[in-house]
C-alpha positions in Angstrom: 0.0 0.0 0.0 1.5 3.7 -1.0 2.0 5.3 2.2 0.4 8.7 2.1 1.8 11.8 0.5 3.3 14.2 3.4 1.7 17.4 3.6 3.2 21.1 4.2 3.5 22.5 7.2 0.3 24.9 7.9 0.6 28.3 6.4 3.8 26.7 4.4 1.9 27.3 1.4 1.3 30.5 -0.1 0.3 31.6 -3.2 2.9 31.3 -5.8 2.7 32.4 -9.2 6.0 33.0 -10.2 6.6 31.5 -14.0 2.5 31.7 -14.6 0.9 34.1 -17.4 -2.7 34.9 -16.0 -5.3 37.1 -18.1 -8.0 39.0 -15.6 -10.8 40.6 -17.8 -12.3 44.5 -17.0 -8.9 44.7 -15.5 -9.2 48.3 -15.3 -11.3 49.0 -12.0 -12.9 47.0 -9.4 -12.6 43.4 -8.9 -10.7 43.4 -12.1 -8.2 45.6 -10.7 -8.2 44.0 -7.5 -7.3 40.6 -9.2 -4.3 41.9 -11.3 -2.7 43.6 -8.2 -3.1 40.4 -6.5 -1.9 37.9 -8.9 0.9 40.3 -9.7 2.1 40.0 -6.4 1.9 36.4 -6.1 4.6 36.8 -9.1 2.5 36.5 -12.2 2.9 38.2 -15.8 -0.5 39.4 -15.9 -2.7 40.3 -19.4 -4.4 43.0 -18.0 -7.9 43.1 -20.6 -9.9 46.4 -20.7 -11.6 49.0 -23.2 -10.2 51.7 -20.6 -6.9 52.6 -22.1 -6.5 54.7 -19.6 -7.3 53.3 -16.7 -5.0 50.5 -17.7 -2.4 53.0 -17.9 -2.5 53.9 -14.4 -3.1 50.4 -13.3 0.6 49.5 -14.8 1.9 52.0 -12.8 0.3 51.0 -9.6 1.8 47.5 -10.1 5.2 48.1 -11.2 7.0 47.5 -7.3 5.1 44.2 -7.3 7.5 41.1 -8.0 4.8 40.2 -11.3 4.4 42.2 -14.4 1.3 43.6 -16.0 1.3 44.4 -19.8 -2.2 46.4 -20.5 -3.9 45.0 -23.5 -6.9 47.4 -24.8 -9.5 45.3 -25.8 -13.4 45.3 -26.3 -14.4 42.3 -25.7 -17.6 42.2 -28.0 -14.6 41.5 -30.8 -15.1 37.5 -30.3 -12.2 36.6 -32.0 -9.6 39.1 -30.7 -10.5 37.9 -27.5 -10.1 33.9 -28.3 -6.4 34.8 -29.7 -5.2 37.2 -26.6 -6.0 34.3 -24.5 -3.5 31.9 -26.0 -0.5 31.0 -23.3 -2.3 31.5 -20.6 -2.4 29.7 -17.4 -4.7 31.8 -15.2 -7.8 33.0 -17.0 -10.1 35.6 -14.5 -13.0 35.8 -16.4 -14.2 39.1 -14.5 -15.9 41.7 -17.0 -19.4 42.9 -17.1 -21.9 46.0 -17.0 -25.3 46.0 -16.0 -28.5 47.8 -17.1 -31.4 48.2 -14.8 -34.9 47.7 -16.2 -38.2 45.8 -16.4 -38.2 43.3 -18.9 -40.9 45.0 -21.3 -38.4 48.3 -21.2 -34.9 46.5 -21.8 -33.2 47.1 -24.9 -32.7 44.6 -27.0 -29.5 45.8 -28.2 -27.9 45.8 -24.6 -29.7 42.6 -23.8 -27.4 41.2 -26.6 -24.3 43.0 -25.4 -24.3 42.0 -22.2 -24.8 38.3 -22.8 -21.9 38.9 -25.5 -19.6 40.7 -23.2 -20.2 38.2 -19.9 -21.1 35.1 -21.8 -19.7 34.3 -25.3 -16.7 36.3 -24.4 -15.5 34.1 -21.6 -16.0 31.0 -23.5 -14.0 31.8 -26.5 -11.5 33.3 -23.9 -11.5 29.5 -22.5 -11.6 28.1 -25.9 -8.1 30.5 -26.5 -6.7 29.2 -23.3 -7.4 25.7 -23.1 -5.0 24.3 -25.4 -2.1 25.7 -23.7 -3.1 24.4 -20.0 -4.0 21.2 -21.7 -0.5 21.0 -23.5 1.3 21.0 -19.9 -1.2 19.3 -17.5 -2.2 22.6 -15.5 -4.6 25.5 -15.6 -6.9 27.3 -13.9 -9.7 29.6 -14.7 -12.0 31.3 -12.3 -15.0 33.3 -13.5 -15.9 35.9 -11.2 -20.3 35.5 -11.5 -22.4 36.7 -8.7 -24.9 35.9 -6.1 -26.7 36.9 -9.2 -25.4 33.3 -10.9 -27.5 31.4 -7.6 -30.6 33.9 -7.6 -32.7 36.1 -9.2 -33.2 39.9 -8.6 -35.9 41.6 -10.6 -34.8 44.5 -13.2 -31.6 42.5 -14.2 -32.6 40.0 -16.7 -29.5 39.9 -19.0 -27.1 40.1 -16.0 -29.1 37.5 -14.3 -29.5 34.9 -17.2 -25.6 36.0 -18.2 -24.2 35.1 -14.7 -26.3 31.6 -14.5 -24.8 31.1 -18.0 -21.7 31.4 -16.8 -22.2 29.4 -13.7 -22.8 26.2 -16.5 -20.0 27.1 -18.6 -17.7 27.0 -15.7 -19.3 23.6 -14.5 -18.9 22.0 -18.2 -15.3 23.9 -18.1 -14.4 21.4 -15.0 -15.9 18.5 -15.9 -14.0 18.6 -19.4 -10.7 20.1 -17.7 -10.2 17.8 -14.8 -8.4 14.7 -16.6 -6.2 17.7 -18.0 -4.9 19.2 -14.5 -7.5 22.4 -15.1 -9.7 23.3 -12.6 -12.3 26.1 -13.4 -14.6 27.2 -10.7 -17.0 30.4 -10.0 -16.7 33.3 -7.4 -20.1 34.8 -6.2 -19.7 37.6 -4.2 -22.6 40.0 -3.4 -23.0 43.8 -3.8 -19.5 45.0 -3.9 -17.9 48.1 -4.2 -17.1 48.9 -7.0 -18.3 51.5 -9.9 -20.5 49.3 -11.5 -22.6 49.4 -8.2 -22.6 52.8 -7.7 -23.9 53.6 -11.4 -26.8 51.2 -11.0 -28.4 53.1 -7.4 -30.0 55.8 -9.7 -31.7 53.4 -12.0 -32.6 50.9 -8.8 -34.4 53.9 -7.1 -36.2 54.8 -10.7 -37.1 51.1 -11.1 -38.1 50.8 -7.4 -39.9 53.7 -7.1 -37.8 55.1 -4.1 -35.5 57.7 -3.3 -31.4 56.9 -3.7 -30.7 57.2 -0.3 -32.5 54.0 0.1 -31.2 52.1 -2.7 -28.5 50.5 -0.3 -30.7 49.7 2.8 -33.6 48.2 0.8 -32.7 46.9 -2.4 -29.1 46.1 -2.8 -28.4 44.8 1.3 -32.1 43.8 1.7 -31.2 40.2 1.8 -27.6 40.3 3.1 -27.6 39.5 7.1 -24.0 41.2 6.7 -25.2 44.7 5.7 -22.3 46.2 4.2 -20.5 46.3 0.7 -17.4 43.9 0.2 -14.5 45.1 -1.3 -12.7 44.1 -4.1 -9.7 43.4 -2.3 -12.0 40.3 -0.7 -13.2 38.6 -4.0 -9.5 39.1 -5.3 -8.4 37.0 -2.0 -10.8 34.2 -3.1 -9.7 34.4 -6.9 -6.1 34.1 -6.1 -7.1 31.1 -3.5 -8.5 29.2 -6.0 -5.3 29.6 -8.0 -2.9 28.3 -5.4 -1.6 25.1 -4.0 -4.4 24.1 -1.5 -7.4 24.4 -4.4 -6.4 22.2 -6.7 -9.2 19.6 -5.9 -11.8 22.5 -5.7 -13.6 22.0 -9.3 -16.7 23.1 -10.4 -17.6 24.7 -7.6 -19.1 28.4 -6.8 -17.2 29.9 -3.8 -20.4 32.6 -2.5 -19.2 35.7 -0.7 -22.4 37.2 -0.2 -22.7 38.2 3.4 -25.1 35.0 3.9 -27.5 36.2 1.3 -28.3 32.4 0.0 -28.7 31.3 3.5 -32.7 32.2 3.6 
């Protein structure tokens, strides 16, 4: 009989990423940004992916004492094919970008309907598609798509987001299944409201679509069903993300890690 494998030491196992390429998606701000810094400083060359020219810009600086790179890549993803090719090479993909757009379902635009679902959808599958033959090639990958609380449950207002976010919740699932002989692991992240720019832009149309006044957008709409009633920060999801990259996840698979502030728990 094998005798079993020793194990590290506790805490003898950080987060290493020294020799890895990752790609983080909406690298620009938020959680995107949050996830670049991080895996930078676990040592990573980092494809920082954003529209925001600028704020890429300023992101490179911010980075440059960290013991990774990050080369900015300006990129919309709504170009499909552009975003299957800057994939290639990678062995961390953070499938992270999105927007939102707050409105009944007899008022939503057709036209963002179909951009979201391209943007947080189709985009992260052919970004997979780009990366998996490279992290099938040497027996290791992983790819974490950052979805939501909004990838478990519903929230009325948000139906692209919401059917984008379960979407990607089953591409991630099929990701693992088909990744696992392969050394891949692909899993979600699902944190809650956080704080970030694409929350703050969304409190006017809330109160519009609510019928109540800002102020009370936070309280009774976007914490309502939180029993922690407060934002998380990027920082936090970035934390998980870079978790589910290390040593001590690689038998986490086709899972969602929540960070919702016990929001799933009614």
């Amino acid at each position: 009989m094998t005798a079993p494998r020793a194990l590290p030491a506790p805490h003898a196992t950080p987060v290493d990423l020294g020799g890895r390429t990752a790609l983080v998606t909406g690298a620009a701000g938020g959680i995107g940004r949050a996830c670049v810094l991080r895996l930078a400083a676990a040592g990573a060359k980092v494809r920082a992916v954003d529209r925001d020219a600028t704020g890429l810009e300023a992101l490179a600086g911010t980075a440059r004492d960290l013991s990774g790179t990050v080369e900015p890549h300006v990129l919309d993803l709504t170009d499909l094919d552009a975003a299957e090719l800057v994939a290639a090479g990678t062995d961390v993909l953070v499938n992270n970008a999105g927007l939102q757009l707050v409105r009944p379902l007899e008022e939503f635009p057709p036209d963002v309907f179909h951009t979201v679902l391209t943007v947080m959808l189709e985009a992260p599958f052919r970004l997979i598609r780009g990366a998996l033959p490279h992290m099938y090639g040497q027996g290791w990958g992983r790819i974490v798509n950052v979805s939501s609380v909004h990838g478990l449950r519903a929230s009325a207002y948000k139906s692209a987001y919401v059917a984008a976010k379960h979407g990607l919740e089953g591409l991630s699932k099929t990701a693992a299944l088909e990744g696992a002989p392969h050394g891949v692991t692909s899993n979600c992240v699902n944190p809650g409201y956080v704080r970030t720019p694409l929350v703050e832009k969304q409190i006017a149309d809330q109160a519009r679509a609510h019928g109540i006044p800002e102020e009370r957008v936070l309280s009774e709409v976007l914490l309502q069903d939180s029993a922690v009633k407060r934002l998380i920060e990027p920082e936090d999801v970035a934390e998980a993300v870079a978790y589910l990259c290390g040593p001590r996840a690689s038998f986490v698979t086709g899972t969602s890690l929540v960070l919702d502030g016990g929001w799933t728990a009614h």
